[in-house]
C-alpha positions as a LaTeX table, in Angstrom:
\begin{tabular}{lrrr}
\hline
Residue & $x$ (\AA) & $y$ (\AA) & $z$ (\AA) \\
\hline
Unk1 & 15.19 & $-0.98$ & 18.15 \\
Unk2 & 19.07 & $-0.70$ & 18.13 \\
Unk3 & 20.87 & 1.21 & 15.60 \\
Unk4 & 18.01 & 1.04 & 13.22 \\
Unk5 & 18.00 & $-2.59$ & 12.99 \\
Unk6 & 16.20 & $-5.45$ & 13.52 \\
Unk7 & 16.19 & $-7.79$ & 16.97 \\
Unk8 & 16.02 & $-12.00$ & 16.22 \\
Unk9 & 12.98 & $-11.76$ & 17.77 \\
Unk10 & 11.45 & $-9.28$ & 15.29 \\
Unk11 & 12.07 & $-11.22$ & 12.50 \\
Unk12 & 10.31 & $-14.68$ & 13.11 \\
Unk13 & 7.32 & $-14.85$ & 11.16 \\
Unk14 & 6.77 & $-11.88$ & 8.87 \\
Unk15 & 3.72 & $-10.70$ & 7.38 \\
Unk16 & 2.53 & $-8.55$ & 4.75 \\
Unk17 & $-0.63$ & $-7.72$ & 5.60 \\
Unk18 & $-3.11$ & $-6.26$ & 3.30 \\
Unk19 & $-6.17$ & $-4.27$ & 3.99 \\
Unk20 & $-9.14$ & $-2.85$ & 1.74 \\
Unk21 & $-11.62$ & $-0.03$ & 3.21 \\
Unk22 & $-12.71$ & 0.69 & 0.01 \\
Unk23 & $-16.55$ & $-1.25$ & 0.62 \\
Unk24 & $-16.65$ & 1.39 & 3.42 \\
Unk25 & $-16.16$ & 4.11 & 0.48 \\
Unk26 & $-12.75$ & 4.63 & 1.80 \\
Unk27 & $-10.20$ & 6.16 & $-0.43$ \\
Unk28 & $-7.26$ & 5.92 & 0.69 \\
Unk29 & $-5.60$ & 4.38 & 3.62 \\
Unk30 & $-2.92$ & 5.25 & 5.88 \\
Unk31 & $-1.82$ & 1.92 & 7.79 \\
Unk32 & 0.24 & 1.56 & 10.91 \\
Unk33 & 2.47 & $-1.44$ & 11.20 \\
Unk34 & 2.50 & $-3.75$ & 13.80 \\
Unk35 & 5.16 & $-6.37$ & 14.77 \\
Unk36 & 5.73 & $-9.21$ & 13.47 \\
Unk37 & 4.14 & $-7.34$ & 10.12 \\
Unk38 & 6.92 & $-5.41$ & 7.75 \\
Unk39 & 4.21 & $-3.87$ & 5.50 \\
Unk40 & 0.86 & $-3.56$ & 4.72 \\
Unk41 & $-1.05$ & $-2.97$ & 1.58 \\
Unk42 & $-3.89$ & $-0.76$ & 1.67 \\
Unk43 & $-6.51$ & $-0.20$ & $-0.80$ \\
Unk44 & $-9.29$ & 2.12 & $-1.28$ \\
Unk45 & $-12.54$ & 2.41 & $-2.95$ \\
Unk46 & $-12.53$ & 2.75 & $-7.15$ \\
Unk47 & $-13.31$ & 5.69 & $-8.29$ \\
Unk48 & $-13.61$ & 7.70 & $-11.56$ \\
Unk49 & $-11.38$ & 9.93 & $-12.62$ \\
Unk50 & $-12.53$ & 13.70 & $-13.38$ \\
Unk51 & $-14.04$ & 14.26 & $-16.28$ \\
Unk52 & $-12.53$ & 16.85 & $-18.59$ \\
Unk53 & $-13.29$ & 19.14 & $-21.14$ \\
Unk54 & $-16.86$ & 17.03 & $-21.39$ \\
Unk55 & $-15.82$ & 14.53 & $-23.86$ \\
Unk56 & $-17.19$ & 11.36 & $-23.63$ \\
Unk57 & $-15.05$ & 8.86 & $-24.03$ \\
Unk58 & $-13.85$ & 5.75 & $-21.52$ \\
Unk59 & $-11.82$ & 6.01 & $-18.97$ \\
Unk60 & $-10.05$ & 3.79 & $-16.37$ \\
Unk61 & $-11.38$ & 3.43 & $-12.80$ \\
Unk62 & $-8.78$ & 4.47 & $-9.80$ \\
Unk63 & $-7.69$ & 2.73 & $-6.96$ \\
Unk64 & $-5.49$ & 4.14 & $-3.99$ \\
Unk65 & $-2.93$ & 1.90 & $-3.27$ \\
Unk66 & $-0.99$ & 2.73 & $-0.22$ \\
Unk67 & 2.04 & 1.00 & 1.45 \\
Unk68 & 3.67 & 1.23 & 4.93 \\
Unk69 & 6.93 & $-0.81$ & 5.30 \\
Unk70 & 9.32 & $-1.55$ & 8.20 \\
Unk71 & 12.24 & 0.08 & 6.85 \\
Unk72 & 14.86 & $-1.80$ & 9.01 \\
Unk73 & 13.34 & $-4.97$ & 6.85 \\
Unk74 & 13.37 & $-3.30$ & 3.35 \\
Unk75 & 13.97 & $-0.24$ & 1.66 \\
Unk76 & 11.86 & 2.32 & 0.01 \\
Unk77 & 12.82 & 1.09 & $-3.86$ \\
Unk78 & 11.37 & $-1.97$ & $-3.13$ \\
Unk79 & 8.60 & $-0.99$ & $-1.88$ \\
Unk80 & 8.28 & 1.09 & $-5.08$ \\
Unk81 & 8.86 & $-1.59$ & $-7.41$ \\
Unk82 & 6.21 & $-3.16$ & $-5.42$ \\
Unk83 & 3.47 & $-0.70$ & $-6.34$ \\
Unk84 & 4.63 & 0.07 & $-9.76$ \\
Unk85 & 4.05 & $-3.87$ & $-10.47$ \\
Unk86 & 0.59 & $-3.17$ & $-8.31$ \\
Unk87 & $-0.30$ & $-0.93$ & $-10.83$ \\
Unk88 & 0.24 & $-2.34$ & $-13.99$ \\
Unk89 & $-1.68$ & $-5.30$ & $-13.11$ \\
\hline
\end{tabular}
C-alpha cells in the first residue's frame, strides 16, 4: 500500500465475497479480506429475538449481517447503504 491507495495490480478482478456460518450456529461473523476481494458479506445463524414482557405475539427472526470492506476501494457510507438495503429485503 502507498498513501492509502490502491496498486494496478490490486484492482484486476474484484470480488465480493460472501460467507454464511450460520448452519454451523454461528452468529455473527467477523471476516478478514483477502486480495483481490474488497469486501465480504457475512451472515450468521437466525435467531429469535428476546421475548418480552411474556406476550405472545409474532415476531421477526434475526440475522447478523456483517461487512468488511477495503477502504482504499470504497468508503464506509457505501458500505452502509449496502446493509441498510440488506436489511430491508
Amino acid at each position: 500500500m502507498r498513501g492509502g491507495r490502491l496498486r494496478s495490480s490490486e484492482m484486476s478482478d474484484p470480488t465480493v465475497t460472501l460467507t454464511s456460518l450460520g448452519d454451523q450456529g454461528v452468529e455473527g461473523v467477523f471476516a478478514v479480506i483477502y486480495p483481490p476481494q474488497v469486501a465480504i458479506v457475512g451472515l450468521g445463524k437466525v435467531t429469535e429475538p428476546a421475548a418480552r414482557h411474556r406476550r405472545r405475539r409474532r415476531r421477526p427472526q434475526v440475522l447478523t449481517a456483517t461487512l468488511a470492506a477495503d477502504h482504499r476501494a470504497s468508503d464506509g457510507h457505501r458500505g452502509a447503504l449496502f446493509l441498510a438495503a440488506l436489511g430491508g429485503c
